[in-house]
N, C-alpha and C positions, 0 to 999 in steps of 0.2 A: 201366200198371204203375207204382206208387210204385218213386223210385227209391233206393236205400241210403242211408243216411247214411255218408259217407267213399269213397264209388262217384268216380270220376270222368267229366267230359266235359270230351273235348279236354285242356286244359290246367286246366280249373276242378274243385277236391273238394267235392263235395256236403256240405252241413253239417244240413241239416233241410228238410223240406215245410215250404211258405208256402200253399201252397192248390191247386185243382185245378176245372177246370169246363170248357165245351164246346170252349175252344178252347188246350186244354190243361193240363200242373201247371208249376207256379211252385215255384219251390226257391231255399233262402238256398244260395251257395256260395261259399267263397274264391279270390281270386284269387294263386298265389304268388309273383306275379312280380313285381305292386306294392303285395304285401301290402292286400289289400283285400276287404273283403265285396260281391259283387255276386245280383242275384235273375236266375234262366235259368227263363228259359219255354222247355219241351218242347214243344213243336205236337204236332197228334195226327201219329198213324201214316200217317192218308190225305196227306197233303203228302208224306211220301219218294216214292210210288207214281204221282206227276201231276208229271213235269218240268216241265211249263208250267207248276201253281202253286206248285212251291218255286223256279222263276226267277222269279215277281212277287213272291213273298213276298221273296227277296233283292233285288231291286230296291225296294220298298217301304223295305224297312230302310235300304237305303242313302239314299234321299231323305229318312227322318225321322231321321239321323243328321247329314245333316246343318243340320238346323233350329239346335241351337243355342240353344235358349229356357227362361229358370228354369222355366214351366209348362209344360212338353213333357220326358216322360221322356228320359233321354238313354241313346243305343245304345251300349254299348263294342263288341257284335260279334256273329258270326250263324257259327254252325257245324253240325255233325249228328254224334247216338251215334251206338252201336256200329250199331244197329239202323236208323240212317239217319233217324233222325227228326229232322226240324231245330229250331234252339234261337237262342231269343235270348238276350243277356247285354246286361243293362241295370244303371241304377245303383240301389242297396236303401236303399231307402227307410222312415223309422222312421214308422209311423203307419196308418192306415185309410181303406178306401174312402169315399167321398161314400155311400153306400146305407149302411154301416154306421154313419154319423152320422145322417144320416136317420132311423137307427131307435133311435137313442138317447135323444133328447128334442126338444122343440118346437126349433130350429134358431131364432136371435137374426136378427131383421133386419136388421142391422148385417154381421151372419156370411155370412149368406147372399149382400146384394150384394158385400160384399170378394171372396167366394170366385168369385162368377159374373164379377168382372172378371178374374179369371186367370182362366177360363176362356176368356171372351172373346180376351184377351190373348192365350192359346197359340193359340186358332184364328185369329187373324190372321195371324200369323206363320207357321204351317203353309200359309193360305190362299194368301198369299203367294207361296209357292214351290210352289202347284200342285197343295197336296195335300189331300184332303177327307178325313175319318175316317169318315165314312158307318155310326158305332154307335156314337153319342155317347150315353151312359145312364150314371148313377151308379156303376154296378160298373167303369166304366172312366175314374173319375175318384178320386183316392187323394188326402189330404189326409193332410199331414206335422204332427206335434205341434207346429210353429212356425207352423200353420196355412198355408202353403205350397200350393199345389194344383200339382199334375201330371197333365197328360193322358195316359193308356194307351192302347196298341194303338192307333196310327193307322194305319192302311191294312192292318189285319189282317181288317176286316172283309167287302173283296170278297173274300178268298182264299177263305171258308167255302164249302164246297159243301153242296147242297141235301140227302145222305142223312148230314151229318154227326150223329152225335149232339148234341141239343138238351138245353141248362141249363133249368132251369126258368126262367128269364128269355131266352124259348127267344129266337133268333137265328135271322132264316130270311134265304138270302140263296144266291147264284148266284158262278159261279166268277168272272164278269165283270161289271163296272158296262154292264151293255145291255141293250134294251128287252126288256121282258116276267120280269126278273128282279125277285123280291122279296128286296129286301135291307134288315138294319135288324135290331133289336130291337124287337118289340108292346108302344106303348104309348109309347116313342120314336120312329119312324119318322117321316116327312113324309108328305104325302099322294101325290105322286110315286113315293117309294118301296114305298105301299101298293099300288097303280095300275103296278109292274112299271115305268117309266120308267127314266130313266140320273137318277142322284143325284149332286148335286155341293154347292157349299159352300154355297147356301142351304139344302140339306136339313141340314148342321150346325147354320144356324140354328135349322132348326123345333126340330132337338132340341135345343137350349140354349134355347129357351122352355120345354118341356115339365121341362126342368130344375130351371129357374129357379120357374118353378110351384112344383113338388114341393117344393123349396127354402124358397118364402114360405107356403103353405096348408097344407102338410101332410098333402097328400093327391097323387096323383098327376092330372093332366091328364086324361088316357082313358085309362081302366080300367074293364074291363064285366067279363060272367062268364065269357066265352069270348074268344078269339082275335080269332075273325071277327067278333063284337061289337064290341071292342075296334078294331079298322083299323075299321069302319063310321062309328065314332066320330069316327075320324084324319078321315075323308073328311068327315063331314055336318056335325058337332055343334061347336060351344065350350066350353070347358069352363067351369065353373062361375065366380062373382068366386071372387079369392081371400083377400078378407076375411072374416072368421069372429067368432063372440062374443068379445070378449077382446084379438082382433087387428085392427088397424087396417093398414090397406097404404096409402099412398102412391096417389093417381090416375096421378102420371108413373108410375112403376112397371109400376103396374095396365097401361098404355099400352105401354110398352116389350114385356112378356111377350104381349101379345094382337099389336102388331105380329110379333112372333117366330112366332108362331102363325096366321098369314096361310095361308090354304089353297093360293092362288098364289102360288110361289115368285117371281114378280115382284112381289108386295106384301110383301112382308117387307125385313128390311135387308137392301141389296146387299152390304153390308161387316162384317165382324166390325169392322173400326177405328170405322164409323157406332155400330154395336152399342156397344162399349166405351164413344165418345165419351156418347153418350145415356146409357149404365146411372152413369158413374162422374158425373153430372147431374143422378142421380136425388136427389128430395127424401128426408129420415130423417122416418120416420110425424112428429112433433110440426114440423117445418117448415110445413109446408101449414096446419096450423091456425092455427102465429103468422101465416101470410099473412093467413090469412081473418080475423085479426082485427083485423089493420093497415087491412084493407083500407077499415073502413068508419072510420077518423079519417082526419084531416086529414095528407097527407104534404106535404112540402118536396119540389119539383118539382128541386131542386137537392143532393138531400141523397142521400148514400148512405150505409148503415151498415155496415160490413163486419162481417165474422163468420167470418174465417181464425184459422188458430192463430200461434200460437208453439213455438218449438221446446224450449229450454231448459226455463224454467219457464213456455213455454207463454202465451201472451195473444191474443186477436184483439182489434182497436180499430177500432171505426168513425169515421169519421174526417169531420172537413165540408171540402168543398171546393163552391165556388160563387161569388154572389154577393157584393158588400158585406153585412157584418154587418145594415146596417140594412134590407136585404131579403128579411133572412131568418126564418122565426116562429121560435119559441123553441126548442130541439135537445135532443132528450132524449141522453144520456149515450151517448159510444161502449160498446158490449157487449166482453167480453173472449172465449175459449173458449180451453182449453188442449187442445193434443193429443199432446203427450211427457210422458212420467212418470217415465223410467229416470234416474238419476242420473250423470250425466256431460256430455259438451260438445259443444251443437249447434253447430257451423261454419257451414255454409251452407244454403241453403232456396229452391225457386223452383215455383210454380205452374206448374203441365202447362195445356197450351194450353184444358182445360175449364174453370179458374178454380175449381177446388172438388181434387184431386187436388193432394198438395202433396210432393216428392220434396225431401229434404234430407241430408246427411251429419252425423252426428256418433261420437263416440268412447264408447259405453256403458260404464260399469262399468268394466275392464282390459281391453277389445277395444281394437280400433284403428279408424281412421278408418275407415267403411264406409256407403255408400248406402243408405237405405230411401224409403218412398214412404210417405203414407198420406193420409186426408179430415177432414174435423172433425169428422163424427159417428159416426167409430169411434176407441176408445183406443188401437186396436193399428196397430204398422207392421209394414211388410212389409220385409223385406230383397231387395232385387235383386239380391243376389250378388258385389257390387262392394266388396270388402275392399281395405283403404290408398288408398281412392279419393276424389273427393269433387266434389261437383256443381257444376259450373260455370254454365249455361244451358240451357235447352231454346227450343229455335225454335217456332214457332207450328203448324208442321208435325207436333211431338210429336217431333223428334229433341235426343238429350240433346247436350253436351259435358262431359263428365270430365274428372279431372283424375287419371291413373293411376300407384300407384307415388308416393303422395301422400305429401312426407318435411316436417316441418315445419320452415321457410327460416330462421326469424326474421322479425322487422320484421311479424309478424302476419299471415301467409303460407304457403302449402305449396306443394311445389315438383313439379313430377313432368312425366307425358308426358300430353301432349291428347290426348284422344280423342274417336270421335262414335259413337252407336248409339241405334236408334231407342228410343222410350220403352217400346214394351212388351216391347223386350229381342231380345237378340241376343249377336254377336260382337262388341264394339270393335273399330273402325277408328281404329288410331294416327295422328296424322298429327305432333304434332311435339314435341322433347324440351325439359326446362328450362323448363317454364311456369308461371309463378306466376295468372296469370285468363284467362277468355275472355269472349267475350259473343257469341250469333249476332247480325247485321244482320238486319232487318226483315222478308228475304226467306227468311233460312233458308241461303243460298248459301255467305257467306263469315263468318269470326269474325276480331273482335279480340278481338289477342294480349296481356299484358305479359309479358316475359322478362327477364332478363340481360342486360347486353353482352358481349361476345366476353370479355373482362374480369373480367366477373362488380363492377364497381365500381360500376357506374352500371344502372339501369333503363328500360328501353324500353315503349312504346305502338306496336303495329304494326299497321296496314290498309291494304293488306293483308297477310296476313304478311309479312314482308319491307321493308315501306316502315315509316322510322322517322317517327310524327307529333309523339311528346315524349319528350325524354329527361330523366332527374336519377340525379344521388346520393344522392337520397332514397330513396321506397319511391311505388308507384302502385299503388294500390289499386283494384276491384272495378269495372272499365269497362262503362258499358252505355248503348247504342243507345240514342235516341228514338225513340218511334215511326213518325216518317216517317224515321228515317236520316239526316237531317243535321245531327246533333251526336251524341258520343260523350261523357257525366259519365263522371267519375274522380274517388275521391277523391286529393290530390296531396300527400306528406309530406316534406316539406323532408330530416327525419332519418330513415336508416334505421333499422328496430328503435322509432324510436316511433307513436304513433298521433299525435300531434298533427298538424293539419294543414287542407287546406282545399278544395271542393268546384270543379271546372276543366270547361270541355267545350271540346274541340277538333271543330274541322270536319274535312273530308278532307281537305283542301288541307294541314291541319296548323298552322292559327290557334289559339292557345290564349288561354282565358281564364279568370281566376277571377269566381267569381258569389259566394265568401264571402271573409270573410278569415280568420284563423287562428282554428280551434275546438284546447282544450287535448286534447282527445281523440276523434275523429269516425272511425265504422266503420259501414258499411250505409249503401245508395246505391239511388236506380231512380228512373225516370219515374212522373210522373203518366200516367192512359191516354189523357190529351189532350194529353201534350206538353209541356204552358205550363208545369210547374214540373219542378223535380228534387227529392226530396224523399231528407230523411237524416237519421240521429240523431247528436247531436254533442252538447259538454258543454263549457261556458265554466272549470269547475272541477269538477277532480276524472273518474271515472269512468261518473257517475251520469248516460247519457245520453239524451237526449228526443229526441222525432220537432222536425224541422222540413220547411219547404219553402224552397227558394228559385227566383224566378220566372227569368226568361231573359236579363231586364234585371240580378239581382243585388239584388232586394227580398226578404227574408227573412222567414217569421213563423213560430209557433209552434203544430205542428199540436197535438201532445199533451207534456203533461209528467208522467210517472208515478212512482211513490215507487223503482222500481226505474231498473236501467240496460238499455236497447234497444239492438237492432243491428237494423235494415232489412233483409230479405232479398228482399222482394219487391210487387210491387204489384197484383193479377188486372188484365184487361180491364176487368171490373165495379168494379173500387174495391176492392178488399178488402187487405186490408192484413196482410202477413207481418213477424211481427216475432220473433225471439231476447229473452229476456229472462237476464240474465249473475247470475250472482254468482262473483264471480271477486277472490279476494285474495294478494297477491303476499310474500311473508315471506322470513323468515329464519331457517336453522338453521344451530349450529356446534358445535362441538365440541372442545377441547382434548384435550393428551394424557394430561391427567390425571382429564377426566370419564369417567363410565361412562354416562354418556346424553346424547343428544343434548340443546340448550338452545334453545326458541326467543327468538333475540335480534329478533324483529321488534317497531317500533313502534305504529304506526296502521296503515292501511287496503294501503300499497304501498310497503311498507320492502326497498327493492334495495339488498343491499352493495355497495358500490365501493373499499374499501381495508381493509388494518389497520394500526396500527402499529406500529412496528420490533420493538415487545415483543409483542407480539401484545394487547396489556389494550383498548386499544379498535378499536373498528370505526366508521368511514365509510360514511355509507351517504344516499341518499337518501330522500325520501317523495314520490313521484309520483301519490299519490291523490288524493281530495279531501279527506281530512285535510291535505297537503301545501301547498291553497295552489292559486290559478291559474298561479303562476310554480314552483311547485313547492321542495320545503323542503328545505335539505344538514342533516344529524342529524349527532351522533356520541354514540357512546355504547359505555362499558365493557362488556366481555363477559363482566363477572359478573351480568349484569342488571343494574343500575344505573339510573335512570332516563337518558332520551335528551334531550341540548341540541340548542336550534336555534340553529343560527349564524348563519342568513342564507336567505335567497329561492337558488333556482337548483338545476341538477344538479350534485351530488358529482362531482369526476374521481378526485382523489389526494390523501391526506396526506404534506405534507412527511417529509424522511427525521427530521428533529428535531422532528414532531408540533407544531409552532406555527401551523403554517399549512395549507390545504385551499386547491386549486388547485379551484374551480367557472366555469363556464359561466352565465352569466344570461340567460336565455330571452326573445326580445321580438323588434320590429321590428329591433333591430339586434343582434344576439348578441354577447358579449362575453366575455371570459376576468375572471374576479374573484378574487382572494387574501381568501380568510376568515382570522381569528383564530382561533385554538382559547380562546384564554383574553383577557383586556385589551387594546384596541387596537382602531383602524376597518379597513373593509374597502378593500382597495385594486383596483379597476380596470387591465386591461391592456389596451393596444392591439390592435384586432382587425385592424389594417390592411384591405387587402379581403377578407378571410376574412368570407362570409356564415352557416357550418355548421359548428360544430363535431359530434365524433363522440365522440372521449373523448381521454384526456389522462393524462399520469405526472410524476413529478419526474426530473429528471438531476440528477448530482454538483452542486455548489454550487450559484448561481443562475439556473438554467436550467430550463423546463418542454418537454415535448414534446407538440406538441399534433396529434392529428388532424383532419385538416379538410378544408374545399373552400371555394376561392374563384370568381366566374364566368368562366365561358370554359374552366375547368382540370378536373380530373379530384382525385379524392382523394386525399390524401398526407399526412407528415408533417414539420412545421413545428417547429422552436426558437426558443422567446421567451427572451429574458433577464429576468426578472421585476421589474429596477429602471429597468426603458424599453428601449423599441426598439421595431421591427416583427416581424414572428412570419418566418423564413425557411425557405422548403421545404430538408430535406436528403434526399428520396427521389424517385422518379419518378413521374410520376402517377400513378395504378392500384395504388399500396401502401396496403391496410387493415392493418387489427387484427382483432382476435377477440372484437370486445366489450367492452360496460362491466368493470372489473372486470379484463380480464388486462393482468399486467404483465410482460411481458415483455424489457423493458429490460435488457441486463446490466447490473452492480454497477459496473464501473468507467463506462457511459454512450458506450462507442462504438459499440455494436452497439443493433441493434433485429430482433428477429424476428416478422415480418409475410407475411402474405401478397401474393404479387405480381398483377401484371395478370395472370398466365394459372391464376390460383386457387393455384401450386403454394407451398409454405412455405420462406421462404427466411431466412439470416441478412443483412440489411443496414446495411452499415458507416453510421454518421452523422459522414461524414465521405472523404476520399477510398477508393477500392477498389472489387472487385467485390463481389458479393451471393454467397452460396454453399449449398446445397441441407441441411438439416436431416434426418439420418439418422435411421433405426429407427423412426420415425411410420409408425404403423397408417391404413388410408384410412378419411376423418372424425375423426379424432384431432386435438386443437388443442390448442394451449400456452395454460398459464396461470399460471406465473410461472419466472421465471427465476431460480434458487437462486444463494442469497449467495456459494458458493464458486465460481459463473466458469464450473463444467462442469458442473452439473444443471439441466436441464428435467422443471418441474412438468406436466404433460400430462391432459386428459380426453377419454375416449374414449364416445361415448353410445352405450345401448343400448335397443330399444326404443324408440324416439320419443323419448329425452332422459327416459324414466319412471327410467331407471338409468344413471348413470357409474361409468366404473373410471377412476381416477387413475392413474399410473403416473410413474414417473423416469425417465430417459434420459439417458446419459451423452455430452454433447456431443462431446467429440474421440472416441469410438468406434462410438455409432450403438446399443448396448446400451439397451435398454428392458428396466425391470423391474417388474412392478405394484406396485401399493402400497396403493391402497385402493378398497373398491365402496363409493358411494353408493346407498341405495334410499330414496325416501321412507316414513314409516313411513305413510301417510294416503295410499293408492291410490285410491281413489274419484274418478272424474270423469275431468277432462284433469290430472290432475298431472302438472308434469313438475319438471323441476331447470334453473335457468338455470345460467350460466357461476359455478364454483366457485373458490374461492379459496383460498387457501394464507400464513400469514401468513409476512415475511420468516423 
């Protein structure tokens, strides 16, 4: 009996029929309690009448409940109407059976093995925890319009008894999996199953061959005119190739479905994980023929060509590694292939242990950070479900590490909780909070950490967690294993927040050493699969950066240079080479109080403001690109558009309070504090004393600068230089930051400074005797960015959204009152836009 629309069961209202067939009707219904659509399957009427098989039936539900897997529908709950007929409540799903694709049009090669490794995928996982589906056929596998696959009804199929009414995809099957029972759908079935035997998960196999079949030929496996034709078939026959006029199949392929199809459930794959491993392996029909035709020239015994993607805008590069140049014959061109299309920002990317499956994070369109997975020779990715998250490693093993709750740190970085879970999905297992990278070791066992310090000033390398192997005040970037395990690459950056920097590998003992020296800008890191080199993209000027290697001794050379800029993600077993390709431009918007539109004041390629002055008419700012220069270029320029002056090499800090002079940092082997001109006049030089790092810098009342820094042995803090000689003198505690280029936080008369302390909290700090004292009415992630001319306003940004949106706001210091004042949004959403630290002129 169809049941009403607006009828209820249990606590759920029915809203419409979704469909109906032997093993009961399916119904959309609402849930009111967390406001939700879910779909309840009715069972028939025979289950209220057999307590033995609505006790396995609730049993069943509660073992595939709790699987836990994106390809495994998931249960929210099991109840029974008025009339005692039991019900599942599952979650509703937009989209159509596998049988109603099937009958839509020829099914894309490309579609069909994506879809058969999620299918694979839920059966291992299910396999896993002991449970077989024993009626595995298309009406019980549903694809979602994001192309998504979920497996139905698992363990519904022993409960059917033998006088139940039969679908016309009749279902014959016994109350129990035990001998002499026929269980199964005709035509999917094993030959076990035919033959009355007990079924278990290689009978899932056979039928995910006969799937997979139907999936590539277009036709079904066995299928005769009758029943008993049909199982005779199960038993005797092969089914046909399943290449046709038109269609070309793969031989691996071809191999993969005939192993599935093994008459003895001991010749078939013992594992759905085997299963996965081999299909997600399989050649795309035009692969095998470029084989066959390589095959008969001449190859380099030393030569591998890769043929992975990119993520961004997408590249694969084949790459030579081998002998000397002069024993090598001539190298045709590395190949490129792109596999992301969506417009936004891939972050990271690492090959699954088959070297062809490639799982990466990025940010599409206005989403957020989120995992997908996919192969070169389909355009489409899959989503794993893993939203604000982002890939850290997968183990050889096929187990992922994550990066959960993934907030963006600065210093080119996202900050969140580690986690692990197998690759073809699961529950995350958190294990530890505040992680900016991981990387598994060799064996899969243990992972290096980088974190914070209790501090938050300084950055760690832990292996094992817990044991500290380097520390800085810089930033550490992307640590990863060699393949035998005894060395760990990092990239190592002097300054927090920038990319410049240089390629290190530490042992376990905690030996560190660099194999480069200072690249102006280096992101993306991995082993070669032999060990002997480390290889990375890095860029002597500017952003625009190329693959290199360097060997273990610290011999450098130059694998690829492309017209774009690369980030390294990853490197296969086979050589295959993962690369990010960026287009990424860092500008500037501003706005007075008397425009009605926003103005872009950016110059060239990485125009970062750093000041205004007193009147607001111009603006400080650097150029960090490769317009800038390898030492990078200080600008200034009128915020009427105006054209922009260069004044000298180095990073912008601050403009004087009487605009004559710009306090800059000059970048090198020995960093230095420099006084620019604005107008007539040479550059003057200040004493670095030990101070190897500056961070950024302001002016105080008369001639005094305040500089942030570190020198060795010490921890970060802030320094007063007198600007007509001296040495720079700490006036804070170690462990006192700022909030970035750009905030000035300084009050107006120069005794106070507001910064953050060793234990992250926001405090005001005298420069000079006294205590420090706690900064009211700050919202949590709120930071200051400038300190208002009259003594008691704090300028404050609060982000929202990943930093895609700030709200400014005022705050009256001796009360603790906060009052908003203005929202930021960029007008140009597309991609990873975000807003850096904003500024406010006196």
């Amino acid at each position: 009996m169809t049941i009403s629309a607006g009828a209820t069961l249990g606590p759920y209202e029915i809203l419409s029929p979704l469909g109906a067939g032997g093993m009961g009707e399916v119904y959309r219904a609402r849930d009111p309690r967390l406001g939700r659509d879910v779909a309840i399957k009715v069972l028939p009427r025979a289950f209220a009448v057999d307590p033995d098989r609505l006790a396995r039936f609730e049993q069943e539900a509660r073992s595939v409940a709790a699987l836990n897997h994106p390809n495994i529908i998931a249960i929210y709950d099991v109840g029974a109407d008025a009339e005692q007929r039991p019900y599942l409540v599952t979650e509703l799903i937009d989209g159509v059976t596998l049988r109603t694709k099937l009958s839509e049009e020829p099914m894309p090669l490309r579609l069909a093995i994506d879809l058969a490794l999620q299918i694979a995928h839920g059966l291992a996982a299910a396999h896993d925890k002991g449970i077989a589906h024993r009626d595995l056929k298309p009406e019980n596998l549903f694809v979602a319009k994001d192309r998504r696959l979920k497996i139905l009804d698992f363990g519904l199929a022993k409960l059917v008894g033998p006088r139940e009414k039969r679908s016309p995809e009749s279902t014959i099957a016994a109350g129990e999996t035990q001998s002499g029972a026929v269980l199964g759908t005709v035509g999917y079935m094993a030959p076990e199953q035919v033959r009355g035997e007990p079924a278990d998960h290689r009978s899932d196999i056979f039928g995910f061959g006969a799937i997979l079949y139907e999936m590539v030929a277009g036709r079904r496996a066995f299928q005769a005119q009758t029943q008993a034709e049909t199982m005779t078939a199960i038993l005797r026959s092969d089914p046909p190739p399943m290449a046709s006029p038109g269609r070309d199949v793969p031989s691996s392929l071809d191999r993969i479905v005939r192993h599935c199809l093994e008459k003895d459930p001991r010749e078939r794959y013992q594992s759905a994980h085997d299963l996965a491993f081999q299909l997600a392996s399989a050649l795309d029909p035009g692969e095998e023929e470029r084989a066959r035709r390589a095959a008969g020239t001449k190859r380099n015994p030393w030569l591998r060509w890769a043929a992975p993607a990119a993520l961004l805008a997408g590249i694969t590069g084949g790459l030579l590694v081998g002998p000397p140049h002069w024993l090598r014959p001539p190298a045709k061109p590395p190949e490129f292939h792109r596999v992301t299309f969506r417009p936004g920002f891939a972050w990271s990317g690492r090959f699954a242990p088959d070297g062809r499956t490639i799982v990466y994070s990025a940010a599409w369109g206005e989403a957020p950070l989120e995992v997908f997975s996919t192969r070169p020779e389909s355009p489409e990715s899959r989503s794993l479900g893993l939203s604000n998250a982002s890939i850290l490693s997968i183990s050889r093993s096929g187990e992922m590490a994550v990066l959960l709750n993934a907030q963006y740190a600065g210093g080119w970085a996202y900050r969140g909780t580690l986690a692990r879970l197998p690759l073809e999905g699961g529950a995350p297992r958190e294990i530890l909070d505040g992680v900016l990278w991981a990387d598994w070791e060799p064996k899969g066992r243990d992972l290096v950490v980088v974190r914070d310090s209790e501090g938050k000033d300084k950055r760690r390398l832990e292996y094992p967690i817990g044991t500290v192997l380097y520390e800085t005040s810089g930033t550490i970037r992307e640590p990863r294993f060699s393949p035998s395990g005894d060395l760990i690459a990092f990239l190592d950056h002097p300054i927090f927040g920038d990319d410049r920097g240089s390629v290190a590998v530490v042992d376990r003992s905690g030996k560190m050493r660099r194999l480069t020296g200072v690249w102006k800008s280096i992101q993306g890191i991995a082993w070669a699969p032999d060990g002997k080199e480390v290889w990375f993209t890095a860029a002597d000027e500017g952003p625009i950066r190329a693959l290199y290697a360097a060997s273990r001794s610290g011999k450098v050379r130059t694998v690829l240079s492309p017209p774009g800029s690369l980030s390294l993600q990853d490197i296969s077993p086979s050589g295959d080479v993962l690369l990010a390709q960026w287009r990424i431009r860092y500008g500037i918007t501003g706005r007075s109080a008397s425009d009605s539109d926003e103005r872009d004041l950016s110059w060239l390629d990485w125009s970062a403001v750093r000041d205004f002055s007193h009147d607001g008419k111009e603006l400080l700012f650097t150029e960090g690109g490769e317009g800038g220069g390898p030492g990078y270029g200080v600008y200034i320029r009128p915020t009427d558009g105006s054209p922009a002056v260069r004044l000298g090499d180095g990073e912008a800090l601050a403009l004087s309070p009487d605009g004559q002079w710009v306090l800059s940092v000059e970048r090198g082997d020995k960093p230095h504090p420099v006084l620019l001109p604005t107008g007539a006049g040479q550059a003057r030089s200040l004493s670095a004393g030990a101070i190897h790092e500056y961070q950024n810098g302001t002016w105080l009342p008369g001639k005094r600068v305040l500089l942030q820094a570190t020198e060795p042995g010490h921890g970060i803090r802030y320094y007063v230089q007198n600007v007509d000689g001296g040495e720079p003198n700490p006036v804070t505690p170690e462990g006192v930051s700022g909030f970035g280029f750009g905030a000035h936080t300084v009050s107006p008369d120069g005794t106070q400074l507001i910064a953050r302390g060793p234990d992250d909290s926001i405090l005001v700090w005298p420069l000079g005797p006294g205590a420090p004292r706690h900064v009211r009415g700050l919202l949590a992630g709120e930071f200051p960015i400038r300190w208002g001319d009259d003594g008691r306003t704090l300028y404050t940004a609060l982000p929202r959204g990943g930093r895609r949106e700030l709200e400014l706001a005022r705050i009256d210091l001796p009360t603790g009152r906060r009052t908003p004042w203005k929202d930021l949004v960029p007008q140009d959403m597309v991609g990873a836009t975000r807003i850096g630290s904003p500024m406010v002129s006196p």
